[in-house]
C-alpha positions, 0 to 999 in steps of 0.5 A, a space after each residue: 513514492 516510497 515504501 519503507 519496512 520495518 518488521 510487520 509495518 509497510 510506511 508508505 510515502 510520497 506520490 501515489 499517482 501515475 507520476 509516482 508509482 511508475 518507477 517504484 513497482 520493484 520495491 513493493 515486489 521486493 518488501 513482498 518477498 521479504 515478508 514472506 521470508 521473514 514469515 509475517 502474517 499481518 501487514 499493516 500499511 502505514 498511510 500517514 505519511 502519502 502525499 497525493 493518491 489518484 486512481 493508479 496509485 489506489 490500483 497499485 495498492 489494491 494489488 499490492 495488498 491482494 498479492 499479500 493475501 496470496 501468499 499468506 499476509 494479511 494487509 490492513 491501512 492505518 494511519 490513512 489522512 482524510 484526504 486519502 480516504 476522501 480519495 478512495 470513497 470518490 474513487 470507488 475503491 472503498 470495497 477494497 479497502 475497507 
């Protein structure tokens, strides 16, 4: 799992599952803290490039995003792969994000 920044866009990448997400937490933290600084008000997440998504990465996601909304950024999914969106109507997470 990776997240790269540049400006108002979040590149998301890798492993989104339990295995993945474990060791990343902090560099969602920090690209939170960055935008705010910079003072963006939109993010657009980028999916395209996610490899795998389970329930806890889509938690991790979901939370990610709601901490975005709580400090004034608005987050939206672009970019999101069939089988990510297959992952999040099979998983219950469609009000969420959608």
């Amino acid at each position: 799992m990776a997240v790269r920044m540049a400006g108002a866009e979040a590149h998301l990448e890798g492993d989104w599952t339990m295995t993945g997400v474990a060791d990343n937490i902090e560099s969602l933290v920090v690209s939170l803290n960055r935008m705010e600084l910079e003072g963006e008000k939109s993010l657009y997440i980028n999916c395209g490039r996610i490899e795998e998504t389970d329930t806890s990465g889509l938690q991790l996601l979901n939370v990610w995003m709601e901490c975005a909304r709580l400090r004034g950024i608005e987050p939206m999914l672009v970019n999101v792969t069939d089988s990510m969106r297959r992952a999040i109507h099979e998983l219950g997470f469609s009000k969420c994000f959608f």
